[in-house]
Backbone as CSV, one residue per row, in Angstrom:
resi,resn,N_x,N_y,N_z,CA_x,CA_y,CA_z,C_x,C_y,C_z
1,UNK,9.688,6.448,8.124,8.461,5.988,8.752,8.325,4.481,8.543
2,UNK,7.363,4.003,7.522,7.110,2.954,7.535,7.786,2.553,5.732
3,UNK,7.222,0.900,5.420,7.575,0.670,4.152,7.215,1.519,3.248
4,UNK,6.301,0.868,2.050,5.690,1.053,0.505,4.664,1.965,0.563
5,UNK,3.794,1.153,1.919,2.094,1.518,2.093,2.026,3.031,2.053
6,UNK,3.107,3.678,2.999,3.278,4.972,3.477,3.483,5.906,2.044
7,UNK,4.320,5.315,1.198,4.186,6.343,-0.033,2.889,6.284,-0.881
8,UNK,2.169,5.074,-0.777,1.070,5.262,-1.423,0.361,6.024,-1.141
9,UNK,0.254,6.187,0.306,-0.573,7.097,1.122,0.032,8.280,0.844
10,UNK,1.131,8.986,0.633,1.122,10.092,0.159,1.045,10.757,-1.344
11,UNK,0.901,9.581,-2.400,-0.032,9.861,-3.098,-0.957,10.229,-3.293
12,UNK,-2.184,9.476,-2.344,-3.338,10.102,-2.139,-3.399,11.546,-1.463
13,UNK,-2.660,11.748,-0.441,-2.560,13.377,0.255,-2.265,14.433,-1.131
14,UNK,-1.221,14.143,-1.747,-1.298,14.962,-3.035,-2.640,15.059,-3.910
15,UNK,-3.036,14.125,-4.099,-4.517,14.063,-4.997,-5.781,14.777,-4.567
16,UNK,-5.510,14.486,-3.000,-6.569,15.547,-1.668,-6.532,16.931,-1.910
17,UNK,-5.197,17.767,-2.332,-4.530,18.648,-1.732,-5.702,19.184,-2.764
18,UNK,-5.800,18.936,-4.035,-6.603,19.555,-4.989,-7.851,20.012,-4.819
19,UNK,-8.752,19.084,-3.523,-10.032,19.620,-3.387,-10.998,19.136,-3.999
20,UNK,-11.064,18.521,-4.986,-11.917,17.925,-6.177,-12.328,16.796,-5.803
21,UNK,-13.342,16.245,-6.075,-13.665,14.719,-5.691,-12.777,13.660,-7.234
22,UNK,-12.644,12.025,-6.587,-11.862,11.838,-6.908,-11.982,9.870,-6.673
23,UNK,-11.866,9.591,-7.439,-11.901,8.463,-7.573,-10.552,7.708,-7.711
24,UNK,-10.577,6.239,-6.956,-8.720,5.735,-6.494,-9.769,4.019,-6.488
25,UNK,-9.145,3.804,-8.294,-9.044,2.434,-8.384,-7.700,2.098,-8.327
26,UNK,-7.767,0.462,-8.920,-6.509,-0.251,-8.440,-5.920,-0.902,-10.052
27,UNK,-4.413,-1.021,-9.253,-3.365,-1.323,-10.074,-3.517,-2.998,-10.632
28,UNK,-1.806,-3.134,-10.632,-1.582,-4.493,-10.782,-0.001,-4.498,-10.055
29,UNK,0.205,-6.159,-10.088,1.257,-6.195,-9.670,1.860,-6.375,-7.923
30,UNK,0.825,-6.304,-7.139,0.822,-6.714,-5.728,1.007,-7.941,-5.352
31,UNK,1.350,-8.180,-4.412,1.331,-9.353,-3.628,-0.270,-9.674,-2.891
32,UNK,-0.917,-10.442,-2.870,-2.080,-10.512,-1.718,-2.195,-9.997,-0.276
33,UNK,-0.280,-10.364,0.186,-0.650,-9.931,1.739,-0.176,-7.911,1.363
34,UNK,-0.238,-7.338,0.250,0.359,-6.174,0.905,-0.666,-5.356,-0.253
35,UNK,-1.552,-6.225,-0.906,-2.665,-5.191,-1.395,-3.754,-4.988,-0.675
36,UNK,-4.067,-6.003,0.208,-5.172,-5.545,1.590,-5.040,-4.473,2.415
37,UNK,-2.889,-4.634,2.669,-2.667,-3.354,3.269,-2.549,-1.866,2.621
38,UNK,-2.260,-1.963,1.113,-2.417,-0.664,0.577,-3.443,-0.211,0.811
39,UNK,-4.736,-0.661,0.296,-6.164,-0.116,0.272,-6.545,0.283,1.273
40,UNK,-5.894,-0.824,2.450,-6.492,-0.229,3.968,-6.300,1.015,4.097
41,UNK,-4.803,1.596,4.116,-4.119,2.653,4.227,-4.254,3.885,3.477
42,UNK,-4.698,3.253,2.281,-5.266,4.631,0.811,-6.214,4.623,1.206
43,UNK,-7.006,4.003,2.096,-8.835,4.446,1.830,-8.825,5.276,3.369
44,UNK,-7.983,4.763,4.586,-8.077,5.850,5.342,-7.003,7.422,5.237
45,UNK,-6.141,7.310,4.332,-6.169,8.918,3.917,-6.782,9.414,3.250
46,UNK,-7.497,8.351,2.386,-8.699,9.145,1.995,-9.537,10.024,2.676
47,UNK,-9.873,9.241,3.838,-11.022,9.420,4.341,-10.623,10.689,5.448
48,UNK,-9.059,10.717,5.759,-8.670,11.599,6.802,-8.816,11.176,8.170
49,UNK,-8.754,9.718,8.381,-8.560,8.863,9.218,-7.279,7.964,9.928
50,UNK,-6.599,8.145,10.742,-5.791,7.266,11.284,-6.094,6.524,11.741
51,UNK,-5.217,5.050,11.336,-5.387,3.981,11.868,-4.330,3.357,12.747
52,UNK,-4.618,2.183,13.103,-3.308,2.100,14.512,-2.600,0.818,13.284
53,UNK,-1.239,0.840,13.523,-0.786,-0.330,12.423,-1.399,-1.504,13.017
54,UNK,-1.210,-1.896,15.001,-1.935,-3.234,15.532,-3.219,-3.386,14.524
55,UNK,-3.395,-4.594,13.577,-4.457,-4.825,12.821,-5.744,-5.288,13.971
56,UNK,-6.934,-5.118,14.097,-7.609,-5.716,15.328,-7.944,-7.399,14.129
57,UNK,-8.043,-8.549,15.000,-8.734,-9.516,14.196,-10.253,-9.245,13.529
58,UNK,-9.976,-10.099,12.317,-11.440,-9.537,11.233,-11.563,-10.588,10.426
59,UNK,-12.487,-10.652,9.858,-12.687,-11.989,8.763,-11.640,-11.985,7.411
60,UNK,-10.946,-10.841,7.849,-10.012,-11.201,6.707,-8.421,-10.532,6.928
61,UNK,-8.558,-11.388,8.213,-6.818,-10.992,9.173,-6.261,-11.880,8.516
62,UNK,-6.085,-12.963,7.910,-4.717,-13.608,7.411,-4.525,-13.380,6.446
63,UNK,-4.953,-12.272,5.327,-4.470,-11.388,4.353,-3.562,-10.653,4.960
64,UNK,-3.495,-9.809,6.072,-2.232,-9.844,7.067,-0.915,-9.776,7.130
65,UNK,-0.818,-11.545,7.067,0.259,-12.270,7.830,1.766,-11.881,6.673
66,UNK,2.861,-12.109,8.069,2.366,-12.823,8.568,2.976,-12.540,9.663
67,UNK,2.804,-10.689,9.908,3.090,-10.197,11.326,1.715,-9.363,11.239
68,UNK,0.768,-9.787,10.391,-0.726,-9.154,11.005,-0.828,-7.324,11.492
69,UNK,0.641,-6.580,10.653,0.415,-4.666,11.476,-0.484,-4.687,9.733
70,UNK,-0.072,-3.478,9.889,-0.695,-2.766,8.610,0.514,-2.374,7.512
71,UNK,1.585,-1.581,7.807,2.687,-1.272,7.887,3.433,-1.980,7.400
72,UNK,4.693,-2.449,5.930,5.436,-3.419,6.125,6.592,-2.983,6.824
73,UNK,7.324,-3.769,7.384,8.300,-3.915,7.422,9.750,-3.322,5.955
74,UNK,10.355,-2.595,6.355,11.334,-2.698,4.542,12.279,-3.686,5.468
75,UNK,12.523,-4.421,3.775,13.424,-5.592,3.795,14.835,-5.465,3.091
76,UNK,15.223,-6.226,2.641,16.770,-6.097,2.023,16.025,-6.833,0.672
77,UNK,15.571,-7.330,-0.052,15.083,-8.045,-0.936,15.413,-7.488,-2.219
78,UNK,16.366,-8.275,-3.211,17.071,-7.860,-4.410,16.232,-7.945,-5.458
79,UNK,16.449,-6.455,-6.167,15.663,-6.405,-7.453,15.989,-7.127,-8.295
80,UNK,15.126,-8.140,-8.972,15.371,-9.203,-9.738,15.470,-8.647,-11.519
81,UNK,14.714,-7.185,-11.485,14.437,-6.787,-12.585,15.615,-6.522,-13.498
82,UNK,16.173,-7.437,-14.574,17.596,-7.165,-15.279,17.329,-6.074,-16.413
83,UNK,18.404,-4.941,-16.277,17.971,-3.539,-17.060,17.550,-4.612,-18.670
84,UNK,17.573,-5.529,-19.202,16.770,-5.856,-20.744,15.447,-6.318,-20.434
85,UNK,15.133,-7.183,-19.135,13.587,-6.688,-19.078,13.046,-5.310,-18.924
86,UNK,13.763,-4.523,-18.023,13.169,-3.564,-18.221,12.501,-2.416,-19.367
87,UNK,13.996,-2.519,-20.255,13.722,-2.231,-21.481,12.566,-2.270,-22.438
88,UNK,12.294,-3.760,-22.306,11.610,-3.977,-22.961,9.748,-3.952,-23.236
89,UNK,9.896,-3.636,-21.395,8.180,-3.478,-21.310,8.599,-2.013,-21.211
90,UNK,9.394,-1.302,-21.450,9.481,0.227,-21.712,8.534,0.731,-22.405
């Protein structure tokens, strides 16, 4: 389907599946342009809403950019993480 956004969103469908009400704060570790788009995307499976990826313009479209869908794109972009950092915030 789509990038990242899409698994977040099926996080939330699992959390739904339960029935229970349910509260969905936030992490760390995002970028600016692709935590506007998580939330967008977690708050309408929340809600049981589809959205169209075309973003419509809004007071806060160049959070966006800087192809303005909802959706990323996946990229080729190399994990920088060397297995002794990892380790170490283990």
């Amino acid at each position: 389907m789509f990038g990242g956004v899409a698994g977040h969103g099926k996080c939330v469908e699992f959390v739904k599946r339960y029935g229970l009400p349910f509260l969905m704060v936030g992490g760390g570790g995002y970028t600016i342009r692709n935590v506007s788009r998580c939330w967008t995307y977690e708050t309408s499976v929340a809600l049981g809403t589809e959205i169209a990826n075309e973003l419509p313009y809004n007071d806060y479209f160049e959070y966006f950019g800087p192809d303005f869908k909802l959706h990323i794109s996946p990229s080729n972009m190399a994990n920088q993480n060397t297995s002794e950092y990892l380790e170490k915030i283990k």
